[in-house]
MARGUGU-302814 format. One record per residue (C-alpha): residue number from 1; x, y, z. Coordinates in steps of 0.05 Angstrom, whole numbers, plus 5000, padded with zeros to 4 digits. Layout:
% MARGUGU-302814
{resi->NUM xx->X yy->Y zz->Z}
...
***
This chain:
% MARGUGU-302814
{resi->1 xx->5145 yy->5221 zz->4522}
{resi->2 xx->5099 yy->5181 zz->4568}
{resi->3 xx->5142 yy->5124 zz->4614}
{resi->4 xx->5130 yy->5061 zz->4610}
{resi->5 xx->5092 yy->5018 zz->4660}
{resi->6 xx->5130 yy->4965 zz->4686}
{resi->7 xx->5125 yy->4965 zz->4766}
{resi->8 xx->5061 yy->4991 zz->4811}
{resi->9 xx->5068 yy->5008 zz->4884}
{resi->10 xx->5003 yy->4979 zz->4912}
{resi->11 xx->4992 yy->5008 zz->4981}
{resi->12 xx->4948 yy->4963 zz->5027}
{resi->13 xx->4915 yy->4961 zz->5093}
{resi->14 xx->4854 yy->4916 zz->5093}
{resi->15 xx->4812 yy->4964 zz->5080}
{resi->16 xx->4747 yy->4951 zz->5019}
{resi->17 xx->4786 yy->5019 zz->4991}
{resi->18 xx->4850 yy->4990 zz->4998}
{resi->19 xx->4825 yy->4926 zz->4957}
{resi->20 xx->4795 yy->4958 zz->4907}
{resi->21 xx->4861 yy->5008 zz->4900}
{resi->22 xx->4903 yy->4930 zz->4890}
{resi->23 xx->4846 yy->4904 zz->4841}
{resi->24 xx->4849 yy->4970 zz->4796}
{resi->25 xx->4938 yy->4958 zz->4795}
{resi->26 xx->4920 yy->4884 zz->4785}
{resi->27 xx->4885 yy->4907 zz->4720}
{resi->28 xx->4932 yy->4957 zz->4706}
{resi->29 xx->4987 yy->4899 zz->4707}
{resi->30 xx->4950 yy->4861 zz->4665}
{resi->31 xx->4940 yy->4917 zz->4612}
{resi->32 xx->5015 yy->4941 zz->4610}
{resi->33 xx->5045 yy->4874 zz->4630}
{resi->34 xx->5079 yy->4901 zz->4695}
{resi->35 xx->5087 yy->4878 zz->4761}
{resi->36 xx->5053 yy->4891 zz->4826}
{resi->37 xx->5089 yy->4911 zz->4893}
{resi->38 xx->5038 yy->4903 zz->4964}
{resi->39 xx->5065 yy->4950 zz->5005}
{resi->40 xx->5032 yy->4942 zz->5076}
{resi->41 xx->5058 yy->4987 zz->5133}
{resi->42 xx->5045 yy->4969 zz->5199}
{resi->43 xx->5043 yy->5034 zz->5235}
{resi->44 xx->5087 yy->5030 zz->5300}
{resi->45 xx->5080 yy->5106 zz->5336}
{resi->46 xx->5143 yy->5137 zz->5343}
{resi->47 xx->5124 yy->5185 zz->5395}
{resi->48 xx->5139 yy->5164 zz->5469}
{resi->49 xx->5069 yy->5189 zz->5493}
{resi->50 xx->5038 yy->5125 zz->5451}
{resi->51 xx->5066 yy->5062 zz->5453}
{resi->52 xx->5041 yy->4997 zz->5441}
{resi->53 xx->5063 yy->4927 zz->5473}
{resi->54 xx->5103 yy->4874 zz->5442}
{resi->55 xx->5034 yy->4832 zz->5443}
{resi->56 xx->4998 yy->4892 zz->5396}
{resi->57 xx->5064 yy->4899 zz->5352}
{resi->58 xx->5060 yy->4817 zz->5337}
{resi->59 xx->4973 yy->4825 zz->5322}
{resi->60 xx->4992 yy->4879 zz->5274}
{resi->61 xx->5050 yy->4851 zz->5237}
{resi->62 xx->4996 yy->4781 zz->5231}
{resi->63 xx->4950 yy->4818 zz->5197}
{resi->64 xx->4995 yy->4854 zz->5158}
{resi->65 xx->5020 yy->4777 zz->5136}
{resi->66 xx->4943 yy->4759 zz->5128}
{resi->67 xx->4928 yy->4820 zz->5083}
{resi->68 xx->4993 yy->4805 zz->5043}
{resi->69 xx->4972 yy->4733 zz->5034}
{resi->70 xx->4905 yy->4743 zz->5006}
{resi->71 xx->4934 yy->4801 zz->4960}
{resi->72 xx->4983 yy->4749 zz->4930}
{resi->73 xx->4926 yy->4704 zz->4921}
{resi->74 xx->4894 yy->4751 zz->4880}
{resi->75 xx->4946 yy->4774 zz->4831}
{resi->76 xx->4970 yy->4690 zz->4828}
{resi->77 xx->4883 yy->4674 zz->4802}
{resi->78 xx->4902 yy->4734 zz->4755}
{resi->79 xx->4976 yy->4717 zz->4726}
{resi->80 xx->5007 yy->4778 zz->4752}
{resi->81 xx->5069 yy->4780 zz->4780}
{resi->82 xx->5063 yy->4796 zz->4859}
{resi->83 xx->5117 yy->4826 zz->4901}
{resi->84 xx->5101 yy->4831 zz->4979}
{resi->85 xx->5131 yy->4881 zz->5026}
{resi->86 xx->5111 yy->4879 zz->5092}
{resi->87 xx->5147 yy->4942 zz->5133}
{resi->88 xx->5138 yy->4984 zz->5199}
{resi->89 xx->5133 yy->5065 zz->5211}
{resi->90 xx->5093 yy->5116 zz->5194}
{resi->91 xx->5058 yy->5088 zz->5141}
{resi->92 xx->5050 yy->5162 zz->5099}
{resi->93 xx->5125 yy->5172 zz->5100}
{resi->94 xx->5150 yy->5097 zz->5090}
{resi->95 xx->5103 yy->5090 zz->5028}
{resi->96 xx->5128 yy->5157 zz->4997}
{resi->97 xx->5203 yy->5143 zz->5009}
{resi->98 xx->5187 yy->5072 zz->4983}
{resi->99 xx->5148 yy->5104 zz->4920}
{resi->100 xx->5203 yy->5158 zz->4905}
{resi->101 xx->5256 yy->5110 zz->4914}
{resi->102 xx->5251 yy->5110 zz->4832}
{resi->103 xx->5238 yy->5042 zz->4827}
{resi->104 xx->5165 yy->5050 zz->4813}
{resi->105 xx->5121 yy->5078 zz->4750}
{resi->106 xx->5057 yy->5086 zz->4787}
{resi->107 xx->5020 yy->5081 zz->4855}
{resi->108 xx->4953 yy->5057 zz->4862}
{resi->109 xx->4928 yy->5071 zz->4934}
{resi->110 xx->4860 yy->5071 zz->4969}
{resi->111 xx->4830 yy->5132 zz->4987}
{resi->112 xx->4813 yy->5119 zz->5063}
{resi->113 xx->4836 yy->5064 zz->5106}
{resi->114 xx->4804 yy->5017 zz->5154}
{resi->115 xx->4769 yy->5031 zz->5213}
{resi->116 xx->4738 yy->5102 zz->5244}
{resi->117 xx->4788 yy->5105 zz->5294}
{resi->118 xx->4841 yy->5101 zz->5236}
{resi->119 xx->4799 yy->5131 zz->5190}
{resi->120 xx->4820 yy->5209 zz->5188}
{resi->121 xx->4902 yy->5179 zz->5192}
{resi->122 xx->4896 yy->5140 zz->5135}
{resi->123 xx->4855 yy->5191 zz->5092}
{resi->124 xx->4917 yy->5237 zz->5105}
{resi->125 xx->4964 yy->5177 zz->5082}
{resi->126 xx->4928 yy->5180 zz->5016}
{resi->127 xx->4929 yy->5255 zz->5014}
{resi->128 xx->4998 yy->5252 zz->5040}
{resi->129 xx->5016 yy->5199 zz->4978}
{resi->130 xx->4982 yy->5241 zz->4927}
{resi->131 xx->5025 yy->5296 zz->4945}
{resi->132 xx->5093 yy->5275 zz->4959}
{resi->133 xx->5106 yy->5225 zz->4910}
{resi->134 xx->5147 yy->5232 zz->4848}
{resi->135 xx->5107 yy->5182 zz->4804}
{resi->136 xx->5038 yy->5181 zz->4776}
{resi->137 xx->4983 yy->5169 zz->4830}
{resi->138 xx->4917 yy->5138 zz->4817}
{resi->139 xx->4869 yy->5147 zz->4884}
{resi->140 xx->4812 yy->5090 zz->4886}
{resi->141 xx->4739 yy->5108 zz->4915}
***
């Protein structure tokens, strides 16, 4: 028996992937009536070899808001309900344990992030998401 879609995990980063990954759940909300949850993860190292100042931490968690902001904009122009989530981590763990946490019927998540530097990290958060999580995954080109 195939589940009903009611609630999509909609990693994002700021990334043209990542926007295309919300625009494909935005339409897949639309289709099955469900709601949307942007999930952005601010990644804060938890090594002690890489830190990063307070100043860096409050840049980050401002674009995180920014990203969130124009995501809500987006499912508001298309009637679909928006949830935002802003949280910090690793963001390859925090969006599986927030994607297995059962709540959700399908993730829709981009398949490489934003930026070179961050580039080969978030390609293994994608892989890492595909793999790990409980729930349906669509990947977005």
């Amino acid at each position: 028996m195939v589940k009903k879609i009611e609630k999509i995990l909609a990693p994002l980063d700021g990334s043209a992937n990542s926007l295309r990954g919300l625009e494909n759940a935005i339409t897949f909300a639309k289709q099955f009536g469900a709601e949307v949850t942007g999930l952005y993860v601010v990644h804060i190292p938890t090594t002690a070899a890489i830190r990063i100042s307070p100043e860096m931490r409050k840049k980050e968690i401002k674009y995180a808001e920014a990203i969130i902001n124009e995501a809500t904009e987006l499912a508001a122009k298309n009637r679909v309900v928006f949830r935002p989530k802003i949280e910090t981590g690793n963001p390859g763990e925090k969006i599986t344990k927030i994607a297995n946490s059962g709540r959700f019927d399908l993730v829709v998540i981009g398949s490489r992030g934003r930026g070179s530097a961050k580039e080969m990290f978030l390609g293994s958060t994608s892989n890492q998401v595909l793999h790990k999580v409980n729930a349906p995954v669509v990947v977005v080109k």
